[in-house]
N, C-alpha and C positions, 0 to 999 in steps of 0.2 A: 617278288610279287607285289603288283601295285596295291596302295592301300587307297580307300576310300573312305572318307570323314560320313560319321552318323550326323546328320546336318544339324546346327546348333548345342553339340556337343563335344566336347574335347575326345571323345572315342574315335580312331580310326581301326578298319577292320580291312584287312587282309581279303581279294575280290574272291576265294576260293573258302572255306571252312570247313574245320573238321567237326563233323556231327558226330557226336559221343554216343548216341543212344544203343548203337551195335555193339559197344565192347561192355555193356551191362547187360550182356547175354539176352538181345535180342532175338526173340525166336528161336532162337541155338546156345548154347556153351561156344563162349569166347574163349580161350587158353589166357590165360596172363601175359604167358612170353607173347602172345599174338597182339593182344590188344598196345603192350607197352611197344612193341615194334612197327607198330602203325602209329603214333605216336612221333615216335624217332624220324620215322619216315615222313612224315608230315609237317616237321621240323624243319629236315634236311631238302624240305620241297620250299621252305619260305612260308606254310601256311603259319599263320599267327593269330587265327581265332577260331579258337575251341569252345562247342556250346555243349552244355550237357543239362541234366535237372533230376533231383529224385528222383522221379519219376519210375527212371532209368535204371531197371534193375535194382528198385529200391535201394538204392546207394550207390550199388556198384560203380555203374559206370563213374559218380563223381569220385570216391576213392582210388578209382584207378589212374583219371586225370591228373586230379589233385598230386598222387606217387609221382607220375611223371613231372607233371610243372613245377615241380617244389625244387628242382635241383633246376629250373632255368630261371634267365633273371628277369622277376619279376616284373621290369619297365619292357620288354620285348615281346610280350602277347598280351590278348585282348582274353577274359573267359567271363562267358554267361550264363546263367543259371535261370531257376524257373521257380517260381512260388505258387501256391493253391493246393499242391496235395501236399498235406504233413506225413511223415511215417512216425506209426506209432507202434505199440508192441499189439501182436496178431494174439487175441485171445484162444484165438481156434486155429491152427494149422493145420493146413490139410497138407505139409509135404512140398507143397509147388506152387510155384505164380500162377495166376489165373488171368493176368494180365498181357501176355502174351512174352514175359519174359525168363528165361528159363535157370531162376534162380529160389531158394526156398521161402516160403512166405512167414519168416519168423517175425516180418513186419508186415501190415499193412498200409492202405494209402487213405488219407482221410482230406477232405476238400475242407478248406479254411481258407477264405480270400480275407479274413478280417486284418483291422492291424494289429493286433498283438501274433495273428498268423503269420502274416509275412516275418516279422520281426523274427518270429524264435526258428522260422525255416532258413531264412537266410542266416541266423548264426549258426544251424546246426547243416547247411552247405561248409560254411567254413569251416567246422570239426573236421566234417568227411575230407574234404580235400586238401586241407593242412594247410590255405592259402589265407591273406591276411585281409583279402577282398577281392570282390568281386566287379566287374566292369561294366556288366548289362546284367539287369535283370530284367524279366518276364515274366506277366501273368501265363498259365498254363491253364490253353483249354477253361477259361470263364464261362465255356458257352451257356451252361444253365444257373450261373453266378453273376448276371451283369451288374444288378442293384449294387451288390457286396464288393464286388470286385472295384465299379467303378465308383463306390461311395468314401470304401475304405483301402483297399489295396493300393490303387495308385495314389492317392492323396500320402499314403504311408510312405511309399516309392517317393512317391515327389519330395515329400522333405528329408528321404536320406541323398538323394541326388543333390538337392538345394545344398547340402552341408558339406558335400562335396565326398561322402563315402561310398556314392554307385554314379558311374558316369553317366550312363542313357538309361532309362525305363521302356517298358512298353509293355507287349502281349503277343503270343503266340497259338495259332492256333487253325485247324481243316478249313477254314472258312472265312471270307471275308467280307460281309456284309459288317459282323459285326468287331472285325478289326478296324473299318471306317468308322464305327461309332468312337471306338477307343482315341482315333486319331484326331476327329470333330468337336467331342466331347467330355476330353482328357487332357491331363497333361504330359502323356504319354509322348515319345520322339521315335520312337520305332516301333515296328512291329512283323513279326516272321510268319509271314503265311504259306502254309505246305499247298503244294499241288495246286494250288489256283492260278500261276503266271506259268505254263509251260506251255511246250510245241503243241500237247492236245488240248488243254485248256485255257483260254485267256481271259475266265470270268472272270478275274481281278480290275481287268482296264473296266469296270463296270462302275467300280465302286473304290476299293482302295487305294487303286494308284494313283488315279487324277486327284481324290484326297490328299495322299502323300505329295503329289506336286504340288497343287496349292498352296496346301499347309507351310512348306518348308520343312517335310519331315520324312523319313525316311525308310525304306522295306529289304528286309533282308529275305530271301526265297531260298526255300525248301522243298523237298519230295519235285525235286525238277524231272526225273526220271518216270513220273508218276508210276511208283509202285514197282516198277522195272521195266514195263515195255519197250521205253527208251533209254535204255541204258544199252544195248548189242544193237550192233552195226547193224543186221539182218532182225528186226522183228518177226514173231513167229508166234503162233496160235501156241495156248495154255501158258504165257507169259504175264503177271497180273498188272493188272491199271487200277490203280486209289484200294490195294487189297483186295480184289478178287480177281476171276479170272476175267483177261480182255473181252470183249465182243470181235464177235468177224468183221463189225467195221471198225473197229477200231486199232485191230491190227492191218486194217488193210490202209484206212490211213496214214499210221506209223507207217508201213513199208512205202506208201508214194512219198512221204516227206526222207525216209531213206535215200531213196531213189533219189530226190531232185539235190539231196546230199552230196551224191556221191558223181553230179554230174557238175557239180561246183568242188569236187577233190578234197573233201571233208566228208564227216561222218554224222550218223544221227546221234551220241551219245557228245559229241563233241559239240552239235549242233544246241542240245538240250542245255547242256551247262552255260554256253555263250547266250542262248535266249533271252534267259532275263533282263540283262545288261540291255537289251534295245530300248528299257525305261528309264528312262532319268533319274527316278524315283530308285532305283533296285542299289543297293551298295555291295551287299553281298550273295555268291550263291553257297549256302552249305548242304555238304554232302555227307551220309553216314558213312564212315568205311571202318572195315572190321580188320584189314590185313592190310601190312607193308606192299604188298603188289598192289592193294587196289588205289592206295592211296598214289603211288607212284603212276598205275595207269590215268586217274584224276585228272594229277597236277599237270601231266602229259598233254590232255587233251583240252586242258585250260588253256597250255601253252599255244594250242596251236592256232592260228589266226583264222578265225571265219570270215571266209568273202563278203562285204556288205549285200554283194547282189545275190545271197542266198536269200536274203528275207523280203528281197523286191520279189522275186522267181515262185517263193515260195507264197505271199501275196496273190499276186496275180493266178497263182494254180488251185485258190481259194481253200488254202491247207491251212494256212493261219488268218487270221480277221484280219479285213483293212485297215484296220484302224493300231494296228499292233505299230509303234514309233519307228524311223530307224537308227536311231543312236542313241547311246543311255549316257548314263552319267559319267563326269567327269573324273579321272583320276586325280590323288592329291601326292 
């Protein structure tokens, strides 16, 4: 799998990524045997960047990672983590995450962008996942933290990068007005925006991405499926878009952009994941996957070549913006 360099950083990242958030019992009980076999599988697919962050099953998913990558060698993958919420011990348990993820709340999540936050979160990542360091880190979700985050958090960032113990910095997060600040305004070299550069939305070319061309600096893309809609060949009414249920036009949408899919001999979940890459700016797309099939069907559909004259066709049928690029960045 091609790698793609985080621009002015010694980091390259794998065009595909395994999004950890699913195997810290997202919404559901992951099995262990499941989550460590998507893992393997994703491995055996070539993927080589793994993102996870507390967040995530309050531990879980980074303990489970961490199990995995401890026994590969350490110069051959890339893994990222997240800072801003600390876990700390739950005074009051109520029995269950209320966070959406379905594991017991004997810790809760507490928001500290300061520096002595980032600090003691990113040493108590490396507890959890047994690793000796980490590759990227990210701000998580600043949205109502800007002052703190971009007074102390990334200045904190910047001089562990400077010293050479975190290769790229950045932020993560639903929204990208104010990932363009981080990127204008920071010393920030990356930053992962969910759901804002896909086939139904392309509010990103607004804001963060001509930033990131600019700049010399770089975006890695998430929630490309937006929520699922795009993610099945065939969309269909009660399928969710950004977490909730679609609208009638929005799966009617999704099914024309199907269609003109599948009259260029490709699909629309194939078409989703290839989308981003039409930015210069984009390095990576990462995906959550919870099981050795899904991951297998992924890298599948990574493989598969998209006609450039889907996204002329699809242009012209005013399903995507004109102004969407046709070719993205360079591999290394």
């Amino acid at each position: 799998m091609r790698l793609r360099k985080i621009k002015n950083t010694p980091v390259g990242v794998t065009e595909l990524g395994f999004g950890a958030s699913v195997i810290g019992n997202l919404y559901r009980v992951t099995p262990s045997f499941d989550a460590a076999a998507a893992i393997d599988a994703a491995w055996d697919a070539s993927i080589r960047y793994f993102d996870t962050a507390p967040h995530y099953g309050l531990g879980l998913s980074e303990r489970r990672l961490g199990d995995a990558l401890q026994v590969r060698p350490r110069e051959e993958y890339v893994i990222s983590s997240k800072v801003g919420r600390l876990l700390v011990p739950n005074e009051r348990p109520c029995g269950a995450d209320t966070e959406g993820f379905a594991v017991r709340e004997d810790l809760r999540r507490q928001w500290d962008f300061s520096r002595d936050g980032v600090h003691r979160s990113i040493e108590e990542t490396l507890g959890r996942t047994g690793l000796d360091r980490l590759d990227v880190v990210y701000l998580h979700d600043p949205d109502d933290h800007w002052q703190q985050a971009a007074e102390e958090a990334i200045p904190a960032l910047a001089d562990l990068r400077d010293q050479g113990v975190i290769g790229a910095i950045g932020a993560g997060m639903n929204q990208s007005a104010m990932l363009t600040r981080f990127l204008r305004e920071t010393a920030a070299d990356v930053v992962m925006t969910a759901g804002r550069y896909t086939l139904l939305d392309q509010s990103a070319l607004d804001d963060v991405l001509p930033a990131a061309q600019e700049l010399g600096k770089s975006v890695v893309a998430v929630g490309v499926f937006n929520s699922g809609l795009l993610s099945q060949d065939r969309p269909a009414s009660g399928m969710k878009y950004d977490y909730q249920d679609a609208s009638t036009d929005l799966v009617q949408q999704a099914q024309a952009i199907a269609d003109v899919c599948e009259q260029h001999g490709t699909t629309l979940p194939a078409a989703a994941i290839a989308f981003p890459f039409t930015h210069p700016a984009v390095v990576n797309v990462t995906l959550g996957m919870r099981t050795a099939d899904q991951v297998e069907r992924n890298a599948e559909l990574h493989r598969r070549p998209v006609p450039a004259g889907l996204w002329d066709h699809l242009r012209a049928e005013g399903l995507i913006r004109a102004d969407v690029p046709g070719s993205g960045s360079d591999a290394d």
